[in-house]
N, C-alpha and C positions, 0 to 999 in steps of 0.2 A: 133226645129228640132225633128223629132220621133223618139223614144230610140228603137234604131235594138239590139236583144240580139238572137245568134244563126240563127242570118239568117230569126229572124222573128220580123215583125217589130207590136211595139204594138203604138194600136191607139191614135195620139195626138188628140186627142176630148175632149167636154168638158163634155161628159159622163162618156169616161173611167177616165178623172183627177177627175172628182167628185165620183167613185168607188173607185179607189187608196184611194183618203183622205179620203174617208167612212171607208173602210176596213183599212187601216191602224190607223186609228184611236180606232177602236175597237176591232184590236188583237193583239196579240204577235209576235214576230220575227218569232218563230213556224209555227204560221197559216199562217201570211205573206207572207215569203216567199216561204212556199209550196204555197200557193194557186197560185203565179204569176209563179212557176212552173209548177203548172196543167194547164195554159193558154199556158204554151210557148211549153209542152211536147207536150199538147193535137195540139196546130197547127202545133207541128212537124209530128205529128201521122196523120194528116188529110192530109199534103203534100202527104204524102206516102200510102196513102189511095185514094188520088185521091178526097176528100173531099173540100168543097166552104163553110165553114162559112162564115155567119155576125160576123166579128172580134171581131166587141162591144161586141155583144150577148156572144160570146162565152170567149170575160174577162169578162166581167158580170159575167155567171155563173161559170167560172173558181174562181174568185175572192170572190163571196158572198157562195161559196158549200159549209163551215166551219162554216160560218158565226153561226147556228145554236150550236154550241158547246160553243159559249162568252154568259157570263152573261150576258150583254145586250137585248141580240135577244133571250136566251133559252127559252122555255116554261117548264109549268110542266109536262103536256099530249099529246103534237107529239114531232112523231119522231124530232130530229134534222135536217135531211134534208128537214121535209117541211118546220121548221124555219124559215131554210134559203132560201127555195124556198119563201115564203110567202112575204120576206126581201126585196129579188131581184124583182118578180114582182110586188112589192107596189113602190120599188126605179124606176126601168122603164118604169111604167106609169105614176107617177110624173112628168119624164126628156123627156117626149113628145112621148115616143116607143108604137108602136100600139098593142091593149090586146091580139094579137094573138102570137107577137113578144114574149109580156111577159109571153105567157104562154108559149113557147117555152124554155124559160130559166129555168122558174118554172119547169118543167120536164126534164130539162137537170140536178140540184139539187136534186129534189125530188128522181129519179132514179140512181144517182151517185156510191149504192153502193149496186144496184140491178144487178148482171152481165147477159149477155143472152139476156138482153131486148134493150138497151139504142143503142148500134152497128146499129139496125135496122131501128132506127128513125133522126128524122133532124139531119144535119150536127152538129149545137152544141151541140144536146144532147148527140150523139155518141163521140166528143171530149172533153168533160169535163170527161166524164166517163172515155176515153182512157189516159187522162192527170192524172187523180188520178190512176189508174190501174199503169201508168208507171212510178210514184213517188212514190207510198206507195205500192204494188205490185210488181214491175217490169216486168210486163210484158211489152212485147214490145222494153222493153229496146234494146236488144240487135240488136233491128229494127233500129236503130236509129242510126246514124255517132258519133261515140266516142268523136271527136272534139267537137261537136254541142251540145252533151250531156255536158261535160265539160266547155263549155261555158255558158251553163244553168248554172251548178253547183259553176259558179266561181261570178256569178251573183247575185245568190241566192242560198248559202252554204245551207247544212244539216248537221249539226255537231252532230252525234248522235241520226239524226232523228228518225228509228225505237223506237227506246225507247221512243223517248217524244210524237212521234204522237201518241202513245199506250196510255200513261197515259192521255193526251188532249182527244183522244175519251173517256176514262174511267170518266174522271173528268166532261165530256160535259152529259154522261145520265148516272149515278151511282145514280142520284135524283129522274129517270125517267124507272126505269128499266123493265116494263110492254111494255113500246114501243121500246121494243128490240124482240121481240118476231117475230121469222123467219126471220132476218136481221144476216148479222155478227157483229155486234154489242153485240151479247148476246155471242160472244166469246170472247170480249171483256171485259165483264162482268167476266164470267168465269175465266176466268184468273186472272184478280187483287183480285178477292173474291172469296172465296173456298166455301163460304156458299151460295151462289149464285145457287140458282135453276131455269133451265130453263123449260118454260112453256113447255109442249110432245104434239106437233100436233095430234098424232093417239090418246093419252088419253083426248085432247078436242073431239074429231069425237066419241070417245066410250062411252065417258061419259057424252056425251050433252043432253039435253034435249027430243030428239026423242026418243018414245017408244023402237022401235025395239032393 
């Protein structure tokens, strides 16, 4: 039977059970159970939006958007969300999903923690975005039926979250800190290390290469 949590019910497929045991496999309680928060906020957010995901797609990349921060999947040189974007569409064209499909998720990750942009594109790129904005942000939150929230939360606790998603982003690119550069991520940085200098957009434009 399909596990209903909050009124929304996640896919019994043998896509989404082969994400689950992926991702579960290769994170922590932490990532975990945000991440199947970002699936359940972000289709709360889409009901009330008036939004139609592909449900898969959008636990896909609800599911693999972190992925990018585990030892596993980090790189040395991108960002962590193409990581995990790269993660997700290698795993979706494997399990039969068409390259357009995958690259729909690829960009619903890749963009996650780009705001402004993600809202105007496919359904699930717009709700992965809205699912992390309304667990680690709150925004939206208060969009949202307090029961239904609550039901989230009773599902898949945060005990402490702000603090630990902090140091998980920090811990995920502290190796990698050059692709922080115009992301929030370099506030990230910022924060845990005080010696930590961030690269100044207008002193790359004044100080590049062009004569003038």
């Amino acid at each position: 039977m399909p596990e209903t949590v909050a009124g929304i019910t996640i896919p019994d497929t043998p896509l989404v059970a082969a994400t689950t045991d992926l991702v579960r496999g290769a994170t922590d309680d932490l990532l975990f159970h945000h991440s199947r928060r970002v699936f359940l906020f972000g289709a709360l957010q889409g009901e009330r939006r008036g939004l139609a995901p592909d449900p898969e797609l959008l636990y896909v990349g609800a599911m693999f958007h972190d992925l990018g921060l585990t030892g596993a999947y980090a790189s040395s040189d991108l960002r962590f969300e193409v990581d995990g974007a790269k993660a997700a569409e290698r795993f979706l064209l494997d399990h039969g999903r068409s390259a357009a499909e995958a690259r729909r998720v690829w960009l619903a990750i890749a963009l996650h923690t780009t705001p402004g942009v993600p809202e105007h594109l496919d359904p699930e790129i717009a709700l992965v975005t809205a699912g992390v904005e309304t667990d680690v942000l709150g925004i939206g939150l208060r969009d949202l039926d307090p029961a239904r929230v609550a039901e989230v939360t009773a599902a898949h606790p945060r005990p402490d979250f702000k603090r630990r998603i902090l140091a998980a982003f920090h811990q995920g690119v502290a190796h990698r800190p050059e692709t922080t550069f115009g992301t929030v991520n370099d506030d990230v940085l910022a924060y845990f290390d005080p010696s930590f200098v961030r690269e100044d957009f207008v002193q790359i434009i004044l100080g590049n290469d062009w004569p003038e």
